[in-house]
C-alpha positions as CSV (number, residue, x, y, z in Angstrom):
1,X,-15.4,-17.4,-3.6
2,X,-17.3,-20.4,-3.2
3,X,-21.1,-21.0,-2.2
4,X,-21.2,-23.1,1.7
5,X,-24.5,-24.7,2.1
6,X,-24.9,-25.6,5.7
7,X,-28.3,-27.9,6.6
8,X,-29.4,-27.1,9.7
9,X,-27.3,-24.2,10.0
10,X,-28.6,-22.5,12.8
11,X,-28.7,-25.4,15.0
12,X,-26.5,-26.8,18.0
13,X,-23.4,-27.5,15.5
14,X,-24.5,-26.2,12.4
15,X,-24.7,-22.2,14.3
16,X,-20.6,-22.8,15.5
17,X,-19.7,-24.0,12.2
18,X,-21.6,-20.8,10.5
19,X,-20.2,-18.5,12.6
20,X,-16.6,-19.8,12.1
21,X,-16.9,-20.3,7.9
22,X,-18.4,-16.4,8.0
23,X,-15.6,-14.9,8.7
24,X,-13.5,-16.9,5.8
25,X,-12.9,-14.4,2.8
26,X,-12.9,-17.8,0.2
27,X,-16.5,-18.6,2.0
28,X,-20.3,-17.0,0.8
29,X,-22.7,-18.8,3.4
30,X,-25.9,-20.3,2.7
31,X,-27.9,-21.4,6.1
32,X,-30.4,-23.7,5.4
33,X,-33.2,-24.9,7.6
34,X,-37.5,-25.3,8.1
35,X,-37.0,-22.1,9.8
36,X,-35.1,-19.0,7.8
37,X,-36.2,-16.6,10.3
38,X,-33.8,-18.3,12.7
39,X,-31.2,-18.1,9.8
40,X,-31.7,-14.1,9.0
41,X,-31.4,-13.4,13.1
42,X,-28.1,-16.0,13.1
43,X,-26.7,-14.3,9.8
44,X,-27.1,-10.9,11.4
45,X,-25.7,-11.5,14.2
46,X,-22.5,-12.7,13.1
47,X,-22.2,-10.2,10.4
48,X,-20.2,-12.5,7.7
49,X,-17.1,-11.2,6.0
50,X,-19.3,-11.9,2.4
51,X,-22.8,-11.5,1.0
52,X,-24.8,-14.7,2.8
53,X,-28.7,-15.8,2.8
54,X,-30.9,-18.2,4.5
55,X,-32.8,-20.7,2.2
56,X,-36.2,-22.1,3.3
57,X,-35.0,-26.2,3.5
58,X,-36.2,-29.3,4.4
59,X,-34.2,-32.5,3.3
60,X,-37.4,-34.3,3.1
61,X,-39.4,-32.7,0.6
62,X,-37.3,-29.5,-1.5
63,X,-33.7,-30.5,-1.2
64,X,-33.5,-31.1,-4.8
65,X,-34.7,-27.8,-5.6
66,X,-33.5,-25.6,-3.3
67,X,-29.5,-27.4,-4.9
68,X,-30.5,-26.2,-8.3
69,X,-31.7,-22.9,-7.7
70,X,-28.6,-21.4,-5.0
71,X,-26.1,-24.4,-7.0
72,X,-23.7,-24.4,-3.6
73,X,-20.6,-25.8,-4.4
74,X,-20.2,-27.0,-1.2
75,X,-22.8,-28.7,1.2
76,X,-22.3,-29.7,5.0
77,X,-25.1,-31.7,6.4
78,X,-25.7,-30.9,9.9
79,X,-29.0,-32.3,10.7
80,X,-29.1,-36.0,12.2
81,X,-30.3,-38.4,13.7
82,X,-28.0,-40.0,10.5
83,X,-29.1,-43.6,12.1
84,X,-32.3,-43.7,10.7
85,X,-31.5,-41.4,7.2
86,X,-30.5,-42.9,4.1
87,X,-28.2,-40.9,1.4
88,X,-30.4,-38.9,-0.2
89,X,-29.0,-35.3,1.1
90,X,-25.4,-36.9,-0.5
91,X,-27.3,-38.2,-3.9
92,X,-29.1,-34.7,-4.3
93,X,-25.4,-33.3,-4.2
94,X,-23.7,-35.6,-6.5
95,X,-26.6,-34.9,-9.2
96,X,-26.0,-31.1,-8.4
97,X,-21.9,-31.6,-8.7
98,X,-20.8,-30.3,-5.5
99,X,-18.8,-31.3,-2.3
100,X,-20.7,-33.3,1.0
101,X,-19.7,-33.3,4.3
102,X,-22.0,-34.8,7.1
103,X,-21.4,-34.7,10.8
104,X,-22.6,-38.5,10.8
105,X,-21.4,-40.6,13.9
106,X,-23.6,-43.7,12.9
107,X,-21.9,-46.5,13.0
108,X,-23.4,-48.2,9.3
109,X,-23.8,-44.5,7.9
110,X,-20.6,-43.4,7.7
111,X,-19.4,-47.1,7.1
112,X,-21.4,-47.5,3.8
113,X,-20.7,-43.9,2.5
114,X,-18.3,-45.5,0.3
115,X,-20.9,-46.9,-1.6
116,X,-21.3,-43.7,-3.7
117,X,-17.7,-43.7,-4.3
118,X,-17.3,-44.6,-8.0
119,X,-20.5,-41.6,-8.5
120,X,-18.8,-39.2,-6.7
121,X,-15.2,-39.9,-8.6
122,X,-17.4,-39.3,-11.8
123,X,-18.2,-36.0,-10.8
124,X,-15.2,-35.2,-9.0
125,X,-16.5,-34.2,-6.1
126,X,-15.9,-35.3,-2.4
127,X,-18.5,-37.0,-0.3
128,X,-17.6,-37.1,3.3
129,X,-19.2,-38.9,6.0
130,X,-18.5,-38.9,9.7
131,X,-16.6,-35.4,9.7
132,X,-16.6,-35.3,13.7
133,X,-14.8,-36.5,16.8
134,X,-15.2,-40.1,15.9
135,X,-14.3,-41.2,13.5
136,X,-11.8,-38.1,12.4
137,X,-10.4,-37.0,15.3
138,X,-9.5,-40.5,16.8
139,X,-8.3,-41.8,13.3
140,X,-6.1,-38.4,13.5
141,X,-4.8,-39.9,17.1
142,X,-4.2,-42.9,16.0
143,X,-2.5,-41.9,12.8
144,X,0.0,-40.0,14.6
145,X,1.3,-41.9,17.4
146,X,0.8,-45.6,14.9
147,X,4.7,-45.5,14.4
148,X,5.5,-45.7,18.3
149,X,4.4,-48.9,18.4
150,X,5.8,-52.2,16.4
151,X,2.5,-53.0,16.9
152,X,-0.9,-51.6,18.2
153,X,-2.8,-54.0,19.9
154,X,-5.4,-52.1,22.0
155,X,-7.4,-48.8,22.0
156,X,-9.7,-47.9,25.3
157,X,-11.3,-45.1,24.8
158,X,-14.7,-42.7,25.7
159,X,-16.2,-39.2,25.3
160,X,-17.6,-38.2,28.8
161,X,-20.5,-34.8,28.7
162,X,-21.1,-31.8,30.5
163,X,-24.3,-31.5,32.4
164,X,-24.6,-27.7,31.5
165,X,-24.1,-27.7,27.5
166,X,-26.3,-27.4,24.7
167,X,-27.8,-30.9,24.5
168,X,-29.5,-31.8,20.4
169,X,-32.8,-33.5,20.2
170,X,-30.6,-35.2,17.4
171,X,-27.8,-36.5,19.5
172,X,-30.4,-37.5,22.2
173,X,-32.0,-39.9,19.7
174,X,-28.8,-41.0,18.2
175,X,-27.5,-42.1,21.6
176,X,-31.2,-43.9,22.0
177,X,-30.8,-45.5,18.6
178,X,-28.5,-48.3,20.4
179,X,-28.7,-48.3,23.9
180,X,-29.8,-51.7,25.2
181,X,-29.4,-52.8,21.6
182,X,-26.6,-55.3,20.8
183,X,-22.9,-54.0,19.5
184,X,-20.1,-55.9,17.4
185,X,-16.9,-55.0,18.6
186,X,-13.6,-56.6,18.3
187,X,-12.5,-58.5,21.8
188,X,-9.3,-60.5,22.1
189,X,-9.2,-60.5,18.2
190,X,-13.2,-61.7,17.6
191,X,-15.8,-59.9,16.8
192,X,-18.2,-59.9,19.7
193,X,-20.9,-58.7,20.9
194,X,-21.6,-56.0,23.8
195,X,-24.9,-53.5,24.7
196,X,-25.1,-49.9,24.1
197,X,-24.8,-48.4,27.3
198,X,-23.8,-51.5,29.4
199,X,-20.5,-52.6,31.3
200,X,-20.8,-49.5,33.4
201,X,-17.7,-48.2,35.1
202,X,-16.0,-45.3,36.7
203,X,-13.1,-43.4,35.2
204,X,-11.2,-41.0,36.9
205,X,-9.8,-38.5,34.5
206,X,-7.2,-36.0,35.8
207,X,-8.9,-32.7,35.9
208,X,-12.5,-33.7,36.1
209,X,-12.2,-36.7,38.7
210,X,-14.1,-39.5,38.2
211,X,-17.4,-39.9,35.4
212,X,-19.7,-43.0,34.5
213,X,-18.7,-44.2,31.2
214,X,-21.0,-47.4,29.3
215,X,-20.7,-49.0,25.7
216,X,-21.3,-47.0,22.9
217,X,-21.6,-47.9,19.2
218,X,-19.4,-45.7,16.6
219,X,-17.7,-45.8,13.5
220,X,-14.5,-46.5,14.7
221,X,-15.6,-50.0,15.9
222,X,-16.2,-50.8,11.9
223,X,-13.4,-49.1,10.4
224,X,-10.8,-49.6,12.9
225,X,-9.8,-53.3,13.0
226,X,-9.7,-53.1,8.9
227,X,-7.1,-49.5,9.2
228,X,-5.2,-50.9,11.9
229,X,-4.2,-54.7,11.3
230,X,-2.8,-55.5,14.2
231,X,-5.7,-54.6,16.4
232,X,-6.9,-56.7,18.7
233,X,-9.3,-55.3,21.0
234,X,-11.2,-52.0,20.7
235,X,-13.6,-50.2,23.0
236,X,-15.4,-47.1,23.2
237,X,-17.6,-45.6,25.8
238,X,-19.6,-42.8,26.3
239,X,-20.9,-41.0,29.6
240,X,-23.2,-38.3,31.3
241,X,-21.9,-36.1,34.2
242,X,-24.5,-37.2,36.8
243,X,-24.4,-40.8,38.1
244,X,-27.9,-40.7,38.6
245,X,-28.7,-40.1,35.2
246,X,-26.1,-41.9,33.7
247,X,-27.4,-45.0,35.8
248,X,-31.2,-43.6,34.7
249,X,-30.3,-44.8,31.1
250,X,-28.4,-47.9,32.1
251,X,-31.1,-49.0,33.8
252,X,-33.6,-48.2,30.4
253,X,-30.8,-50.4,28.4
254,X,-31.9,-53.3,30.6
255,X,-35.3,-53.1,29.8
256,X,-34.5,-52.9,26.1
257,X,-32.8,-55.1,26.2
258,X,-35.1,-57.3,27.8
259,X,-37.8,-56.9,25.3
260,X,-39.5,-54.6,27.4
261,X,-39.6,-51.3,26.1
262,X,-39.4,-51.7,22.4
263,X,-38.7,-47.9,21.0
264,X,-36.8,-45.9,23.8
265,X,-35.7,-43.4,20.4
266,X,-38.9,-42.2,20.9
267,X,-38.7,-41.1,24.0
268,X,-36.2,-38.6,23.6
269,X,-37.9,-35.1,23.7
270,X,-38.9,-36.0,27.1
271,X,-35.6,-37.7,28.7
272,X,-33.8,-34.3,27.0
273,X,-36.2,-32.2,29.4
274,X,-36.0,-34.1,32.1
275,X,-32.4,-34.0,32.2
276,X,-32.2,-30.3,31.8
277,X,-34.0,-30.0,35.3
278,X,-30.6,-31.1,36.8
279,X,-28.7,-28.6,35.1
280,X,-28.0,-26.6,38.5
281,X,-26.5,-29.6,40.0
282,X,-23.7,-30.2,36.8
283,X,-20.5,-28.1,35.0
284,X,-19.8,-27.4,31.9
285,X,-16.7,-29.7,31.8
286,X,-16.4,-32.5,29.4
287,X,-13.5,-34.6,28.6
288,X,-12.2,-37.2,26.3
289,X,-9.4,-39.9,26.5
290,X,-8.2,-42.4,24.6
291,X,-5.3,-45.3,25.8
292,X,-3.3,-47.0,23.2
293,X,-1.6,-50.5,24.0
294,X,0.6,-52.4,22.4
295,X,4.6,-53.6,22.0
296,X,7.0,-50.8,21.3
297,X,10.1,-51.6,18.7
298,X,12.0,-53.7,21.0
299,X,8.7,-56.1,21.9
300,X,8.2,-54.2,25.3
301,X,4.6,-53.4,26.5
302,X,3.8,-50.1,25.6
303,X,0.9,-47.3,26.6
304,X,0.3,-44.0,25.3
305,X,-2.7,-42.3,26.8
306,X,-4.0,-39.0,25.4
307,X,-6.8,-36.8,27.6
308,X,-8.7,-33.9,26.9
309,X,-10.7,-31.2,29.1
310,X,-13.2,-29.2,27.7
311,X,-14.2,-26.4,29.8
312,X,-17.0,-22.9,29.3
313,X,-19.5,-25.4,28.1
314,X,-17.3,-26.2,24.9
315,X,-16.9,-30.0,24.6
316,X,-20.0,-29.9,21.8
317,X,-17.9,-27.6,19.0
318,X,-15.2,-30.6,18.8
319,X,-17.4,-32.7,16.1
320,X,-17.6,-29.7,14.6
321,X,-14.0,-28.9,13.6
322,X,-13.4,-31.4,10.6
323,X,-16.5,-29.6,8.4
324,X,-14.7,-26.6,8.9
325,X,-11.2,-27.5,8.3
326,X,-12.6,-29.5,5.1
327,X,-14.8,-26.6,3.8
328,X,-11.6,-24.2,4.2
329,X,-9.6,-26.9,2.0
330,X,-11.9,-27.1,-0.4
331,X,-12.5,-23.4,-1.0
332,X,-9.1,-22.9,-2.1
333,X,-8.8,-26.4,-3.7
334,X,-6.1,-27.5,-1.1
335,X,-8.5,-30.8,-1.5
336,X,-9.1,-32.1,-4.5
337,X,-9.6,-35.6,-3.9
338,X,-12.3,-37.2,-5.0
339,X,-14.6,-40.3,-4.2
340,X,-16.9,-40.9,-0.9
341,X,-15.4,-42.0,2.3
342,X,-15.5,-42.2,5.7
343,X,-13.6,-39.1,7.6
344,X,-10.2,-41.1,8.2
345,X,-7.0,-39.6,6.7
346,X,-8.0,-36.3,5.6
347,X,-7.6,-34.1,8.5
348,X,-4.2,-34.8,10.6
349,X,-4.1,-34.5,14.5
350,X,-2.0,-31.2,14.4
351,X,-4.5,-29.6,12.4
352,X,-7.5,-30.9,14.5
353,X,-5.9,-29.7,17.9
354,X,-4.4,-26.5,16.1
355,X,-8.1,-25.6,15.0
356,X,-9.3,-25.7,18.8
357,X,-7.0,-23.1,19.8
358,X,-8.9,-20.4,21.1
359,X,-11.5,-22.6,22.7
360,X,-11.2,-23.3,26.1
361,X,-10.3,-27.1,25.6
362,X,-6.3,-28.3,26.7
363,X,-5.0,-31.7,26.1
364,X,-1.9,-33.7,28.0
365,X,0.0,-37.2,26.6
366,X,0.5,-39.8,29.0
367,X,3.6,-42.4,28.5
């Protein structure tokens, strides 16, 4: 049975990933946090399947500690913004010896993760970075339909919210981090550069109608163009449910980007209230898509468009499958890699999608 540290694990993702490890008979929970009375009420009321605890934790000031006395064997760091952290949490665990996952979706974060590599093969451990929808699950898209096309030219792609879910003060500030701020993406085979939350357009998806969608800086825009070689062009866009809030921010990106607000990161306690004033008028539908272009095997244009619907509010446990699936793997050493990398190639589509069964979230394949 192995010891599961999870930072933050009471929160908005670390509480779905508790409750989902505590029922795993390989798994002995740890939930860590500045608050373990908010741990005890979590652990009690999903009863786990093993003894767990709650460990008094914050990453700033007894991290190191709190490793050597509970000596988890596996850590999953839940508690972001990740823009503005360095890789301490992920040192602290290499000098302890155990596994890291993060739920990292900052673009440089989980790029320079790999920078620990060569420690974390000394120790044999794993040190994952960016174990959510982007980059894993996308990676895991375009892993699996790669071989359809002779070559893979284009990928479109966007995450759209639901007004009425659980919104982080984390993944508030992360999205704040960028907008207005400038983004290198690849265009028509260059590098250039775009602004977080700019180029505003409508989608219409097919259950959800149409949503606001506007630059948005990930991984993927890093990684991509060096894992797929024949890449051209990649996009990715993120949106909010209302227009008027949606447009809100765009309009806030402008000013950034003007030079005249200088910090909007700091803002972000107060946009996340205001915004939960317009909860009556949203849903609790979110969606994702993705559109891959290219030539098929006999040089003819070819599109492959995948779309998902989250509905019942649960678009936000996506990003939290890959920690699970990798802290499942590693409890029964189905994983025994070792080294630090970004989440690409570790978790395949089937077993992402397989993992949201249950979950009221469907998908359909467009050719």
């Amino acid at each position: 049975m192995k010891k599961v540290l999870i930072i933050g694990g009471y929160g908005n993702f670390g509480s779905f990933i508790s409750r989902n490890l505590a029922s795993d008979p390989n798994i002995s929970l740890i939930i860590g946090g500045r608050s373990p009375e908010k741990g005890k009420a979590l652990i009690s009321e999903i009863n786990p399947a093993n003894s767990s605890r709650t460990v008094e934790l914050d990453i700033t000031k007894n991290l190191q500690e709190v490793l050597q006395e509970i000596k988890p064997h596996i850590v999953i760091h839940t508690s972001g913004p990740f823009q503005r952290q360095g890789y301490d949490v992920a040192r602290a665990c290499l000098d302890q010896g155990c596994h890291y996952i993060d739920l990292a979706d900052g673009r440089e974060f989980v790029e320079g993760i790999t920078t620990l590599d060569e420690d974390a093969k000394k120790q044999e451990v794993l040190v994952v970075s960016g174990a959510s929808s982007v980059p894993c699950l996308t990676s895991a898209l375009v892993d699996h339909y790669h071989d359809e096309f002779e070559t893979l030219e284009s990928l479109d792609y966007g995450i759209t919210t639901a007004q009425q879910t659980a919104r982080g003060l984390a993944t508030t500030a992360a999205i704040l981090t960028y907008t207005g701020k400038p983004i290198s993406t690849l265009i028509n085979g260059k590098m250039q550069k775009v602004y977080g939350w700019q180029h505003i357009h409508a989608r219409k998806y097919k259950n959800l109608g149409y949503r606001l969608l506007g630059n948005c800086d990930v991984p993927d825009l890093a990684l991509f163009p060096a894992r797929y070689g024949s890449l051209k062009s990649i996009r990715f866009y993120a949106g909010l449910e209302l227009p008027f809030i949606h447009i809100t921010l765009w309009v806030f990106s402008w000013l950034v980007r003007a030079g005249i607000i200088k910090n909007l990161e700091k803002t972000a306690p107060l946009l996340l209230k205001m915004a939960g004033w317009f909860d009556w008028l949203g849903s609790s539908d979110s969606a994702f898509h993705m559109v891959m272009s290219g030539k098929d095997h006999e040089n003819k244009d070819k599109q492959i468009t995948f779309e998902l619907t989250a509905r019942s509010g649960d678009g936000p446990y996506i990003p939290c499958m890959p920690a699970i699936l990798l802290a499942k793997k590693l409890a029964v050493g189905e994983l025994q890699k070792g080294g630090a990398y970004p989440c690409v190639g570790l978790i395949t589509k089937d077993e992402y999608l397989n993992a949201l069964k249950g979950l009221d979230i469907g998908w359909q394949v467009f050719s």
